[in-house]
N, CA and C atoms as an extended XYZ file, in Angstrom:
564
Properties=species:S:1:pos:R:3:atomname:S:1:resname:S:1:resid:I:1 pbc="F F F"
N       -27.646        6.331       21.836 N   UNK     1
C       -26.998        7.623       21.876 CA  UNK     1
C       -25.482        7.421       21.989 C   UNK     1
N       -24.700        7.882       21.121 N   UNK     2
C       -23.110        7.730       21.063 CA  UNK     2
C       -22.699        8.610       22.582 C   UNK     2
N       -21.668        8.774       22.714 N   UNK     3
C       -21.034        9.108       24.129 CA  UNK     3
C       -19.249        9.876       23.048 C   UNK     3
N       -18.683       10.608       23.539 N   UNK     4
C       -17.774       11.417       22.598 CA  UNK     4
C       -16.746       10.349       23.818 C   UNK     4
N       -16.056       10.629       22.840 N   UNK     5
C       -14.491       10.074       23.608 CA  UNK     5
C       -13.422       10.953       23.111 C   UNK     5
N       -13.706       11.932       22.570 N   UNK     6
C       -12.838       13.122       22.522 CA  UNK     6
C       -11.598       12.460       21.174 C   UNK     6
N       -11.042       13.310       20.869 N   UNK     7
C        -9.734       12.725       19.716 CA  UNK     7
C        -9.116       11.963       20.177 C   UNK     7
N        -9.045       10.785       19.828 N   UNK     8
C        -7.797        9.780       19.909 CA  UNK     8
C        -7.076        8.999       19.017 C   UNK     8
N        -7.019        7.890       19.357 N   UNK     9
C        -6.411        6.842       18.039 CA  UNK     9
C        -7.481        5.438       18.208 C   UNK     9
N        -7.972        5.651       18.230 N   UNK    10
C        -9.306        4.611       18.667 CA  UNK    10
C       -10.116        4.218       17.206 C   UNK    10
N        -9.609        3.168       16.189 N   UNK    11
C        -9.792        2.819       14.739 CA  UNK    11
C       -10.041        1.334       14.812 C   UNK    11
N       -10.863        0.565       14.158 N   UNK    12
C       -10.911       -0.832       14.542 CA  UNK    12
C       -10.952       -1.233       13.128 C   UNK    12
N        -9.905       -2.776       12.193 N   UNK    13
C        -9.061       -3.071       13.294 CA  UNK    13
C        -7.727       -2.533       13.515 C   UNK    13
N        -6.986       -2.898       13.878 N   UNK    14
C        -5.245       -2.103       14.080 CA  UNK    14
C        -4.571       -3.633       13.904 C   UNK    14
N        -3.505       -3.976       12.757 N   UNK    15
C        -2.935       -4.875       11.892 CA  UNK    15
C        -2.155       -5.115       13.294 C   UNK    15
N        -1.587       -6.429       13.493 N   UNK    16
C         0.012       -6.503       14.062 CA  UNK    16
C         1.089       -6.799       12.788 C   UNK    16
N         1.892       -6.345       12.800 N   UNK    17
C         2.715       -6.250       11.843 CA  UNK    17
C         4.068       -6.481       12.506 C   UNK    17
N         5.333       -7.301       12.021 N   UNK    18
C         6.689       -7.189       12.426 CA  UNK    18
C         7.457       -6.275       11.168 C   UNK    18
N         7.521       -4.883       11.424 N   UNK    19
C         8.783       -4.342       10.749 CA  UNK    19
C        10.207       -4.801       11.127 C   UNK    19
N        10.603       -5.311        9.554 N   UNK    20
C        11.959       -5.812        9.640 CA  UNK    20
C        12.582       -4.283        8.999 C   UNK    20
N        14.427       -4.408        9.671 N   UNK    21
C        15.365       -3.463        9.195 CA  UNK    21
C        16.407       -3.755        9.983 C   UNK    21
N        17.868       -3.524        8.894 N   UNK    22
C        19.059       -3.108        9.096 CA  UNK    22
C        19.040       -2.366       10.072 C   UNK    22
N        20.439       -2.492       10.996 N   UNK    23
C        20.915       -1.196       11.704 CA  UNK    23
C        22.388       -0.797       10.886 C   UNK    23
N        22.831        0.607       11.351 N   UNK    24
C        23.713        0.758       10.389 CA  UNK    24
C        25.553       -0.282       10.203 C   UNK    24
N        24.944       -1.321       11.143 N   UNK    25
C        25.963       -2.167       11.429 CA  UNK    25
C        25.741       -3.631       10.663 C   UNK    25
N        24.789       -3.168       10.009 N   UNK    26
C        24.110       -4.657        9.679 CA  UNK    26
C        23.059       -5.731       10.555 C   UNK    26
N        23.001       -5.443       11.499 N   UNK    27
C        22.114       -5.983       12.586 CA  UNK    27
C        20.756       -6.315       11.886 C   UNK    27
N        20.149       -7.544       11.976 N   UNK    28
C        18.694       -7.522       11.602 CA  UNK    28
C        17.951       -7.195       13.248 C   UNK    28
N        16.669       -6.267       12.766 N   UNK    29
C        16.126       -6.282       13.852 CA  UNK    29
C        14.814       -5.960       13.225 C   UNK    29
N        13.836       -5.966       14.144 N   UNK    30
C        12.116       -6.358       13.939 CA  UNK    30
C        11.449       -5.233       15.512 C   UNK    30
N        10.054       -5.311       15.021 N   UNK    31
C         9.690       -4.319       16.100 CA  UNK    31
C         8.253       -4.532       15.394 C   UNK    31
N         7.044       -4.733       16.154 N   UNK    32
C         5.599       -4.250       16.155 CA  UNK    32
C         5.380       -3.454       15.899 C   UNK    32
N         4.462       -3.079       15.047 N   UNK    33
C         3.705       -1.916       14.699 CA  UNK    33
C         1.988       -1.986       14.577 C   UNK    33
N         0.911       -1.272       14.726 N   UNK    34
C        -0.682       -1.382       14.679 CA  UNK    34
C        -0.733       -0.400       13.886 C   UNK    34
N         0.084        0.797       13.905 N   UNK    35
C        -0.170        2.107       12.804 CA  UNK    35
C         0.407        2.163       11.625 C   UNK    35
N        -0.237        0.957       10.486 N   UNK    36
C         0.011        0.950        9.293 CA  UNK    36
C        -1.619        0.218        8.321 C   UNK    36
N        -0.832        0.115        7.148 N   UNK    37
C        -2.202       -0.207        6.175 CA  UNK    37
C        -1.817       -0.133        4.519 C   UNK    37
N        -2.727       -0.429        3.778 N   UNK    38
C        -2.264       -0.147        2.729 CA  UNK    38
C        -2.768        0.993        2.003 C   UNK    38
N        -1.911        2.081        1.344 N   UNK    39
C        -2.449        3.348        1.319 CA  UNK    39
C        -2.302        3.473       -0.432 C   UNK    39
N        -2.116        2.648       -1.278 N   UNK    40
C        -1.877        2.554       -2.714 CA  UNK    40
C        -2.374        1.522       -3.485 C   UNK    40
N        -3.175        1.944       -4.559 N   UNK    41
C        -3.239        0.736       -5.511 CA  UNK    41
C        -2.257        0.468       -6.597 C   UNK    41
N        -1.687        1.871       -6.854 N   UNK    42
C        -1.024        1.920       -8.409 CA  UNK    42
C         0.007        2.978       -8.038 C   UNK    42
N         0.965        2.560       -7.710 N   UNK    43
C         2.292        1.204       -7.382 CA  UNK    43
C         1.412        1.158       -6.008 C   UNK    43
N         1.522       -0.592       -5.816 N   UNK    44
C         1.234       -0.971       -4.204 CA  UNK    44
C         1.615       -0.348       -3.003 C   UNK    44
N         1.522        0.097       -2.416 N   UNK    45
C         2.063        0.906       -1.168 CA  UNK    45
C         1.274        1.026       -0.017 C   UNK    45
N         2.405        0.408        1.159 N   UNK    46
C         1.818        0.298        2.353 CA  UNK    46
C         3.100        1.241        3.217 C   UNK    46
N         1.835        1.616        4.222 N   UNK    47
C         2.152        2.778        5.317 CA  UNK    47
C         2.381        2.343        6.650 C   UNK    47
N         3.572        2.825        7.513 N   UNK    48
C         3.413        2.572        8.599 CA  UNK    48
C         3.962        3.467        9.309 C   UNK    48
N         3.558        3.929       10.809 N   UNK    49
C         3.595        5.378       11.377 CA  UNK    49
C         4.474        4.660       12.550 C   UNK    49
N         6.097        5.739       12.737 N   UNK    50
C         6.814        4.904       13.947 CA  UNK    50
C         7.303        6.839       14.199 C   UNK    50
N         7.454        6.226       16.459 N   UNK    51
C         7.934        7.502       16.724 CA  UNK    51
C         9.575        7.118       16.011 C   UNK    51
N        10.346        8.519       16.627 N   UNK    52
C        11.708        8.760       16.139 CA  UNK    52
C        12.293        8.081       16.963 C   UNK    52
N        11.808        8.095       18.070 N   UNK    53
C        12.441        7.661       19.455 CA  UNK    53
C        12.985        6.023       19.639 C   UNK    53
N        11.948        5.539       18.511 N   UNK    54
C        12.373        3.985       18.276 CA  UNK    54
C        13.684        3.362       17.153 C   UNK    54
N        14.095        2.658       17.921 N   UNK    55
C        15.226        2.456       16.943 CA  UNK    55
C        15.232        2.147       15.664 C   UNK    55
N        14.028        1.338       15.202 N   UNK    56
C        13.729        0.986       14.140 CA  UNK    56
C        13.667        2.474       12.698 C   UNK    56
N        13.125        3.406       13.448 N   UNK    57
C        13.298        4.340       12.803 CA  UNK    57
C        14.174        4.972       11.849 C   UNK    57
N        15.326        4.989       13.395 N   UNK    58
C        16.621        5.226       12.337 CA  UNK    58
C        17.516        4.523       11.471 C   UNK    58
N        17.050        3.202       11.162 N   UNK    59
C        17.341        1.888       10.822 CA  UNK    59
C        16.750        2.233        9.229 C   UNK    59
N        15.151        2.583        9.038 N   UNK    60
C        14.660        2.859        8.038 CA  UNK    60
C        15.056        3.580        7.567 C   UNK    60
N        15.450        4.818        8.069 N   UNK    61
C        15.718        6.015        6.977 CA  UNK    61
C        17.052        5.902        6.591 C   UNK    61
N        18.050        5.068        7.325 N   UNK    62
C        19.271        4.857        6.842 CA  UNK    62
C        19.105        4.178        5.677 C   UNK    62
N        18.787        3.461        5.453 N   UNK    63
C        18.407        1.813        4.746 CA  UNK    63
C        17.372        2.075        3.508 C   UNK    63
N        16.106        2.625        3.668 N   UNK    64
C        15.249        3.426        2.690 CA  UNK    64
C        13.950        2.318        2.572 C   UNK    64
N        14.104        0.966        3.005 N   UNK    65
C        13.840       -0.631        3.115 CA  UNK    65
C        13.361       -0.444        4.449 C   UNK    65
N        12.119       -1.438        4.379 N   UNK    66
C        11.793       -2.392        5.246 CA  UNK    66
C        10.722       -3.491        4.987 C   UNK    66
N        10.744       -4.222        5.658 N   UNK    67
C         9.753       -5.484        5.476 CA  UNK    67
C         8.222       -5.114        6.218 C   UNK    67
N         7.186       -5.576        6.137 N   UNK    68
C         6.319       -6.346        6.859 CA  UNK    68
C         6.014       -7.812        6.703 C   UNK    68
N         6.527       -8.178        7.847 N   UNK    69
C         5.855       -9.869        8.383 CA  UNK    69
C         4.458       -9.936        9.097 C   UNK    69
N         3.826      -10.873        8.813 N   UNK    70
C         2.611      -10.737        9.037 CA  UNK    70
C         2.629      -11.729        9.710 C   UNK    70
N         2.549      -12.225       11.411 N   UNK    71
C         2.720      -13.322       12.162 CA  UNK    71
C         1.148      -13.920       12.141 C   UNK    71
N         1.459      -15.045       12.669 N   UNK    72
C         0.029      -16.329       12.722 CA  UNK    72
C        -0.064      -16.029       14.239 C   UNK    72
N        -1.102      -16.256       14.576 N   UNK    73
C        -2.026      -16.335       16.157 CA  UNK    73
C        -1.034      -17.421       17.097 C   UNK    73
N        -0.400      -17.717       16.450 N   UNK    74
C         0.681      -18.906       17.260 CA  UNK    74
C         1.909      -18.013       17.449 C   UNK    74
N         2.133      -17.012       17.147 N   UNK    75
C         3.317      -15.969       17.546 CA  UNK    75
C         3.040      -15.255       17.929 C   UNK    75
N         1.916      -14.920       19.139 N   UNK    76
C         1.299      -13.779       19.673 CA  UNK    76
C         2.551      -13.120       20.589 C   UNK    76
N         3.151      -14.456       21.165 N   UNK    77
C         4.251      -14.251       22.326 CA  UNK    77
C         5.262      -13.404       21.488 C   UNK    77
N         5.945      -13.799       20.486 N   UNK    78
C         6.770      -13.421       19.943 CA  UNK    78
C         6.685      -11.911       19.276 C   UNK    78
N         5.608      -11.892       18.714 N   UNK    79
C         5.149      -10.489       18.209 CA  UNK    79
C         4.675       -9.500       18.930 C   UNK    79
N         4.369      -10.054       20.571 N   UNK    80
C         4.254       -9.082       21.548 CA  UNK    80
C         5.147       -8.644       22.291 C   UNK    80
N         6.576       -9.176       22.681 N   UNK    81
C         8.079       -9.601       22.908 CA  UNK    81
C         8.833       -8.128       22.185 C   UNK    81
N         8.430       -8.370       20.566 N   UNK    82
C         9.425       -7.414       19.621 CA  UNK    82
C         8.652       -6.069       19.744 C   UNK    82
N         7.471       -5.673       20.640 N   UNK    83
C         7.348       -4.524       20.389 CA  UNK    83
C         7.613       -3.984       22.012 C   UNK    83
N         8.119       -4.849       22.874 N   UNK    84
C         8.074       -4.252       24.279 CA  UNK    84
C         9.614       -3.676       23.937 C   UNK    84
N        10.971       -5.031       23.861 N   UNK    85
C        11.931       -4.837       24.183 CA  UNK    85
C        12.508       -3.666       22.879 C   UNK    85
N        13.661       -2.682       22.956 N   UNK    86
C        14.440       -2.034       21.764 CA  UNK    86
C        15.506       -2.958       21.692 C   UNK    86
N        15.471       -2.734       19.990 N   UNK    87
C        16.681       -3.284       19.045 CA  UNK    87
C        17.913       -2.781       19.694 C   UNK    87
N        18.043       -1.699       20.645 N   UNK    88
C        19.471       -1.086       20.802 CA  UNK    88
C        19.918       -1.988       21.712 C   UNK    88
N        19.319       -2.265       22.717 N   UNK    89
C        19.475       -3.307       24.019 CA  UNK    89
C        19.466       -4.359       24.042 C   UNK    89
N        18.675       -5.355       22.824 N   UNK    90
C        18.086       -6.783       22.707 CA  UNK    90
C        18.269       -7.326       21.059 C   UNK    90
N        18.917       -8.609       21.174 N   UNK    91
C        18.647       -9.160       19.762 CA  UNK    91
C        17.784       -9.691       20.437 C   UNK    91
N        16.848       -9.433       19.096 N   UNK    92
C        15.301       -9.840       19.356 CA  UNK    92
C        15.215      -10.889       18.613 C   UNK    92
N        15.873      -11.117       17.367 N   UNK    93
C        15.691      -12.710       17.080 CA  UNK    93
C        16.415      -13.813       17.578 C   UNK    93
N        17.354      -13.181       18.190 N   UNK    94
C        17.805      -14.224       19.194 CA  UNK    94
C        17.137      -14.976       20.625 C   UNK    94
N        16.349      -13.470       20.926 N   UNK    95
C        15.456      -13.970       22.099 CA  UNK    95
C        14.349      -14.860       21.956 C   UNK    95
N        13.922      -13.947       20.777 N   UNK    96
C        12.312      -14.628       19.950 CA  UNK    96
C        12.418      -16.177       19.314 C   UNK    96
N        13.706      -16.691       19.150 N   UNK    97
C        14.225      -17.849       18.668 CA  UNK    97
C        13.420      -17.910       17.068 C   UNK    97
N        13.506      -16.536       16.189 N   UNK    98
C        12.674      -16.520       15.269 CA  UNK    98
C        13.944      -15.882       14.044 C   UNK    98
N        13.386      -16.225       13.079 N   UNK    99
C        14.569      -16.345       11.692 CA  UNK    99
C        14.586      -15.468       10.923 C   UNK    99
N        15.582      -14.725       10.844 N   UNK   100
C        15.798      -13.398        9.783 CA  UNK   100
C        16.120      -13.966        8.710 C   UNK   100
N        15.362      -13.514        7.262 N   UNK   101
C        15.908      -13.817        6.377 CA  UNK   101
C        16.292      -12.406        5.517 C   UNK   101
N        17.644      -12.278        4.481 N   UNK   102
C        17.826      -11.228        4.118 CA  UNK   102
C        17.123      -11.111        2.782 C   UNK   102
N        15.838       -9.953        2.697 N   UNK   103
C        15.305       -9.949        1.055 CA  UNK   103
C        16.563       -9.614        0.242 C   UNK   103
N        15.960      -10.316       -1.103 N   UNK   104
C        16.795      -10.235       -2.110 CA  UNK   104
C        16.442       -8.740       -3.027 C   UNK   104
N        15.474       -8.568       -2.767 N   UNK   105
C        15.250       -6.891       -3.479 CA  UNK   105
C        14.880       -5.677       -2.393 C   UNK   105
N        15.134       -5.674       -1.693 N   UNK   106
C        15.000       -4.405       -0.691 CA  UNK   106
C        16.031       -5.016        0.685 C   UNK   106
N        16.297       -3.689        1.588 N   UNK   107
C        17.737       -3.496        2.395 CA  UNK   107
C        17.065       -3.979        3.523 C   UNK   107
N        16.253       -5.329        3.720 N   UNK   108
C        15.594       -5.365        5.071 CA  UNK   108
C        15.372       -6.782        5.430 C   UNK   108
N        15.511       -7.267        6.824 N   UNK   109
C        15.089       -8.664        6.488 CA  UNK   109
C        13.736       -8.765        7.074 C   UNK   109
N        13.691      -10.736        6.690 N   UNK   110
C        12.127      -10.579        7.252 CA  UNK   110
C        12.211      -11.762        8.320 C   UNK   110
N        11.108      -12.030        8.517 N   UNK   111
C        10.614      -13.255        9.467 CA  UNK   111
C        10.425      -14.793        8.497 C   UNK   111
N        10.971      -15.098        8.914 N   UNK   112
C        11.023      -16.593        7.805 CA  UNK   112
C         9.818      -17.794        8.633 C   UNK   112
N         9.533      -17.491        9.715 N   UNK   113
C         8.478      -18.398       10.873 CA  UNK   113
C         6.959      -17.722        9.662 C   UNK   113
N         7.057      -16.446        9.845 N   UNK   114
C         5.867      -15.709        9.614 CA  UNK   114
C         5.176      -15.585        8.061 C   UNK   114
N         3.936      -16.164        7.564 N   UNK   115
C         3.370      -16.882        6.547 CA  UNK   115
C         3.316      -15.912        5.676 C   UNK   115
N         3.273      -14.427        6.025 N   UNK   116
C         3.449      -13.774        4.479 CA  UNK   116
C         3.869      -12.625        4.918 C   UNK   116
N         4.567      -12.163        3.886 N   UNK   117
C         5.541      -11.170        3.868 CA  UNK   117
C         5.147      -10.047        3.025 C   UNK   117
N         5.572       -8.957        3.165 N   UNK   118
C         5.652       -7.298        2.104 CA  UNK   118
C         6.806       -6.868        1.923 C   UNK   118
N         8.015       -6.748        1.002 N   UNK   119
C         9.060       -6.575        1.293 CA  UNK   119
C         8.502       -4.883        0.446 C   UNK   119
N         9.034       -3.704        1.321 N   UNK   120
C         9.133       -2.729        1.089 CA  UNK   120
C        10.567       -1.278        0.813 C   UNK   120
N        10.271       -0.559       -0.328 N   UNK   121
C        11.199        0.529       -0.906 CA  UNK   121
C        10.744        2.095       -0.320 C   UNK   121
N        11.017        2.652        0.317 N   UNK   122
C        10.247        3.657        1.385 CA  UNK   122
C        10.361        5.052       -0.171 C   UNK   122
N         9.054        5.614       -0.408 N   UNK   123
C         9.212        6.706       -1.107 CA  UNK   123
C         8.742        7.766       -1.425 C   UNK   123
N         8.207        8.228        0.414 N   UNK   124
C         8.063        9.044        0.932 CA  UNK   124
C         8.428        8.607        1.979 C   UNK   124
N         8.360        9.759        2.848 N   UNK   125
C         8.398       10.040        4.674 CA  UNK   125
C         7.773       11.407        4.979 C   UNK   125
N         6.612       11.157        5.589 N   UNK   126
C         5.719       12.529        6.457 CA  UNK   126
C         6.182       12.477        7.695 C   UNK   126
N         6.410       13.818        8.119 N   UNK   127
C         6.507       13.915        9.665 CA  UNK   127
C         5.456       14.098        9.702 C   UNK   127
N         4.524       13.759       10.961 N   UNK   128
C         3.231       14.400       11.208 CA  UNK   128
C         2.922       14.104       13.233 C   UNK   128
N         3.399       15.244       13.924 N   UNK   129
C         3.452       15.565       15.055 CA  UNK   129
C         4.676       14.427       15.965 C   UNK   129
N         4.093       13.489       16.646 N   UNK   130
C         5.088       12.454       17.127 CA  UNK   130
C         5.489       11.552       16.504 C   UNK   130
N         4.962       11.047       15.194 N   UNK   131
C         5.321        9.908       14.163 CA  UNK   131
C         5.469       10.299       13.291 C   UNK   131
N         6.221        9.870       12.449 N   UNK   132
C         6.235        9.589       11.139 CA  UNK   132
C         5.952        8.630       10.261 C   UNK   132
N         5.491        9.230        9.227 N   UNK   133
C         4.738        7.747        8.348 CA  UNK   133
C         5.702        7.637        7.267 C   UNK   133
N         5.915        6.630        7.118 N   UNK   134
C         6.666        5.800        6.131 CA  UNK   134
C         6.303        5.143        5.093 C   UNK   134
N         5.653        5.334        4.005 N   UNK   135
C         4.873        4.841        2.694 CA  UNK   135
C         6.138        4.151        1.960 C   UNK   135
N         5.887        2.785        2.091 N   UNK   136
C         6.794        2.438        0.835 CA  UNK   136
C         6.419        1.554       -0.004 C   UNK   136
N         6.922        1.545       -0.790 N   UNK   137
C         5.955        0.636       -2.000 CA  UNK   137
C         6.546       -1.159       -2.249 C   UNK   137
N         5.398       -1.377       -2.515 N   UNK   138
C         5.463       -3.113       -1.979 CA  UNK   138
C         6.498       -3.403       -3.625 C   UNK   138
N         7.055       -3.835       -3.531 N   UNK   139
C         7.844       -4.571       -4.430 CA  UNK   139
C         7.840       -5.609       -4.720 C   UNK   139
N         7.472       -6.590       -3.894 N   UNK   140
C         7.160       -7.980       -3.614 CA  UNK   140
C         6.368       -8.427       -2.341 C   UNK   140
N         5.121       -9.473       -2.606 N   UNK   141
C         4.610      -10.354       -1.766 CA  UNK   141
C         4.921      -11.690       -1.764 C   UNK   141
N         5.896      -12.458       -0.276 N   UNK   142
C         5.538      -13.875       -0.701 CA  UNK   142
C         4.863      -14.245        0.665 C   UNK   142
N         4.873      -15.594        0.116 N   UNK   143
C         3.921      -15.973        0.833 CA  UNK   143
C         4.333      -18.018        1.181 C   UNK   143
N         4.088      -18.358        2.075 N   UNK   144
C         4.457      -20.019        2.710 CA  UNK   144
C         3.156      -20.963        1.723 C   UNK   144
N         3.732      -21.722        0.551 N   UNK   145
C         2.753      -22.253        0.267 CA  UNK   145
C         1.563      -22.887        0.619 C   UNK   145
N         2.264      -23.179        2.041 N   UNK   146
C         0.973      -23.647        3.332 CA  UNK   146
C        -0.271      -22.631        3.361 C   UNK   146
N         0.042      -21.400        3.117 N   UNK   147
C        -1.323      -20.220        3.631 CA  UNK   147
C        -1.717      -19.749        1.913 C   UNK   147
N        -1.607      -20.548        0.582 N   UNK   148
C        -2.219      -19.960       -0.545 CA  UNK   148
C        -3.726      -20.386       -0.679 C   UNK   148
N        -4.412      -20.005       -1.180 N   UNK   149
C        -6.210      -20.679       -1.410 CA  UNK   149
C        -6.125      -20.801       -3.077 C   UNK   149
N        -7.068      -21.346       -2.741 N   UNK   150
C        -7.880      -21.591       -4.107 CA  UNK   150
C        -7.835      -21.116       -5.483 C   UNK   150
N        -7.400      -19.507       -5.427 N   UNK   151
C        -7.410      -18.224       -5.971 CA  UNK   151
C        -5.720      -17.896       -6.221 C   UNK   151
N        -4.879      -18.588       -5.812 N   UNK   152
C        -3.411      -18.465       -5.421 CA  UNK   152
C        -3.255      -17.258       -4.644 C   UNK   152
N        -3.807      -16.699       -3.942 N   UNK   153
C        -3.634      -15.391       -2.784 CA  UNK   153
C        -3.697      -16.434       -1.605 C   UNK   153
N        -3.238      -15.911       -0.674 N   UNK   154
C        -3.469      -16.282        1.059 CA  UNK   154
C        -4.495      -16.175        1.162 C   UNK   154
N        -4.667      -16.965        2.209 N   UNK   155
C        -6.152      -17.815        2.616 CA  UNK   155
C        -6.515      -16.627        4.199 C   UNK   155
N        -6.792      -16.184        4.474 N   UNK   156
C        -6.856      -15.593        5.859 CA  UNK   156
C        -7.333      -16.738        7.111 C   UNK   156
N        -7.902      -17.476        6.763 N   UNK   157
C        -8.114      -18.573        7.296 CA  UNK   157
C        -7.009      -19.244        7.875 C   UNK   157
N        -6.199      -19.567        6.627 N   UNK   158
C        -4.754      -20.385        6.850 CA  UNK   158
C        -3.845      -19.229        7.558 C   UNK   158
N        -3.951      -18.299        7.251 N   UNK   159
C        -2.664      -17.265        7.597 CA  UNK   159
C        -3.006      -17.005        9.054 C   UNK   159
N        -4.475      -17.001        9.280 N   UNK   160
C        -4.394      -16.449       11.226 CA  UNK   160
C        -3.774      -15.313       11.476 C   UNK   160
N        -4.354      -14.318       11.028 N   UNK   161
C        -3.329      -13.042       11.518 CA  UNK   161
C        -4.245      -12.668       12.645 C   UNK   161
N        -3.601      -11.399       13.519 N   UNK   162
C        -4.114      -11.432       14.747 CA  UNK   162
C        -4.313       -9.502       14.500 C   UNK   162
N        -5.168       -9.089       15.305 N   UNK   163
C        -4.930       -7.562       15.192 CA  UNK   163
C        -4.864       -7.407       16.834 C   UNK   163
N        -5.039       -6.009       16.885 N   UNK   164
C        -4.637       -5.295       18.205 CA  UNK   164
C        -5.489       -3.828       18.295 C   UNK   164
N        -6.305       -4.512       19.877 N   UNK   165
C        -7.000       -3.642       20.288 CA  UNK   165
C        -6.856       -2.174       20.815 C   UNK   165
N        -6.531       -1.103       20.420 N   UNK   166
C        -6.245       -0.008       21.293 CA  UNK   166
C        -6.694        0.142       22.873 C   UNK   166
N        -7.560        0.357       22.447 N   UNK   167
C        -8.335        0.796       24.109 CA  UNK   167
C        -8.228       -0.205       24.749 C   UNK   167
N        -8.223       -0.973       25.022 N   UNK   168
C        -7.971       -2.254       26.225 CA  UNK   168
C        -6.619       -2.997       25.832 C   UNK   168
N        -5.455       -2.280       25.257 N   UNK   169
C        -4.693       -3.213       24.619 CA  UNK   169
C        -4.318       -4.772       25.008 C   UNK   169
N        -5.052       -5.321       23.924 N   UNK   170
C        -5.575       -6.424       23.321 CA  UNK   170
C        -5.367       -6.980       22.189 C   UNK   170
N        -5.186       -8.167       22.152 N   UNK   171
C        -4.893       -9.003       20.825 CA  UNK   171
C        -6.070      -10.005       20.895 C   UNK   171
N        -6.681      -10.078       19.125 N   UNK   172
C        -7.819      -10.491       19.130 CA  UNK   172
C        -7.602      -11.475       17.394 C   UNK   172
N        -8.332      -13.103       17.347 N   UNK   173
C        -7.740      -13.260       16.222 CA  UNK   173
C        -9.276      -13.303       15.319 C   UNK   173
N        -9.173      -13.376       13.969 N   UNK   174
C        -9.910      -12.974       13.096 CA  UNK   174
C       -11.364      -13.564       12.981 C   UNK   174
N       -12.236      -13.074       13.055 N   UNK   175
C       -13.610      -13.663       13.452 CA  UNK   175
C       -13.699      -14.490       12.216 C   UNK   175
N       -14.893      -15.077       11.583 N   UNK   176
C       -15.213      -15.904       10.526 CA  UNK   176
C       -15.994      -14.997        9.618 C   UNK   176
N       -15.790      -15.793        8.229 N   UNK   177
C       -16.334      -15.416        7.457 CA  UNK   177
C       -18.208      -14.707        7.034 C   UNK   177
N       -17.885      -13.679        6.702 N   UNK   178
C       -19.647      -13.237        6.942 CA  UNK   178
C       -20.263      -12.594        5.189 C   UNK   178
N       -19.350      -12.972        4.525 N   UNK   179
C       -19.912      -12.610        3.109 CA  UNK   179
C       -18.970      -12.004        2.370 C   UNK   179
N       -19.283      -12.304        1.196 N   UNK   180
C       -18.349      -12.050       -0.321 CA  UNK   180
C       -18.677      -10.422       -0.485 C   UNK   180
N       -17.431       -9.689       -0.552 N   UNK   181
C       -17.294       -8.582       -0.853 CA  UNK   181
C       -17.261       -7.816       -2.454 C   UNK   181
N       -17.845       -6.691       -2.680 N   UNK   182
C       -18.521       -6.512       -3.887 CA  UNK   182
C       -19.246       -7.283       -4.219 C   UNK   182
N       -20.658       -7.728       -3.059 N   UNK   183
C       -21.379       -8.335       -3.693 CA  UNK   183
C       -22.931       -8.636       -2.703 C   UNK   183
N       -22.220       -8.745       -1.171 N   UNK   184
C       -23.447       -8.653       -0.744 CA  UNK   184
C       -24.176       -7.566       -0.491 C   UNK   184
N       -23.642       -5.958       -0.597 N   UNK   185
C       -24.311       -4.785       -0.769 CA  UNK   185
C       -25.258       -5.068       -1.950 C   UNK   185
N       -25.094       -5.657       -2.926 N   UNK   186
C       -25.648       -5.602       -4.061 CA  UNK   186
C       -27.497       -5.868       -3.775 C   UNK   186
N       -27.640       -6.523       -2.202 N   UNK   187
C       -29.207       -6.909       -2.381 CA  UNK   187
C       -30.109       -5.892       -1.684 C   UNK   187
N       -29.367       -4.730       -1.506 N   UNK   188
C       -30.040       -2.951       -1.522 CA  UNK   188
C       -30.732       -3.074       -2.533 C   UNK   188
């Protein structure tokens, strides 16, 4: 018998993500996010939901750019670090001892430690109650030749990304493999 837990944000899993962005001074700065995904096939486009209240915010809409870095299970510290402290108060890659690099096609930098990247062109913005979502379209994926497979895509294996638990906030890293997609439904 299910048990209601009433409306929340309670979705499994929730990505960790480092949004990179400009401040209007030029500053690189980075910040955690769990409320994003990819919301496009045709143009690529990935979403991510930030209050106003965060600095990163106003960084994006100045800028129109931002990155996602996608950290390895070995930067839990670091990727948990950039979402406590604000960009207004803290260089965070200075603290994080972690490497901005500036993309060459969008206004944002990224994480140069962190094995694959989304460099993003923002083209929309929803307000929707305390956040806003930010859809921007992927322009480019790279990626650390260390984390490619077989297939030339990232290996999830090699990459180790980590997600994040809501309800007990929690960081949890990627269980193992349990079957080839579009394919084991097929023995219905």
């Amino acid at each position: 018998m299910k048990v209601s837990l009433g409306p929340r944000t309670t979705a499994y899993p929730s990505p960790v993500w480092i949004i990179g962005s400009y401040d209007s001074k030029g500053k690189p700065n980075m910040m955690s996010v769990a409320w994003g995904g990819i919301c496009c096939s045709q143009p690529p486009c990935a979403t991510i939901s930030l209050r106003k209240a965060t600095y990163t915010y106003a960084c994006i809409l100045e800028r129109k750019a931002y990155t996602i870095s996608i950290p390895s299970e070995k930067y839990v510290t670091q990727a948990d670090y950039v979402g406590i402290a604000s960009g207004r108060d803290a260089d965070k890659f200075g603290v994080t001892g972690l490497t901005p690099v500036r993309s060459s096609l969008v206004d944002a930098p990224y994480v140069a430690e962190f094995p694959v990247v989304l460099e993003c062109r923002v083209i929309h913005t929803f307000e929707i109650g305390l956040h806003t979502q930010f859809i921007g379209e992927i322009v480019d994926v790279k990626a650390d030749e260390s984390v490619i497979g077989d297939k030339g895509m990232p290996d999830i294996s090699k990459v180790r990304p980590f997600i994040f638990e809501h309800g007990n906030a929690g960081y949890y890293g990627i269980g193992s493999y349990i079957g080839k997609a579009f394919s084991i439904g097929k023995s219905l």
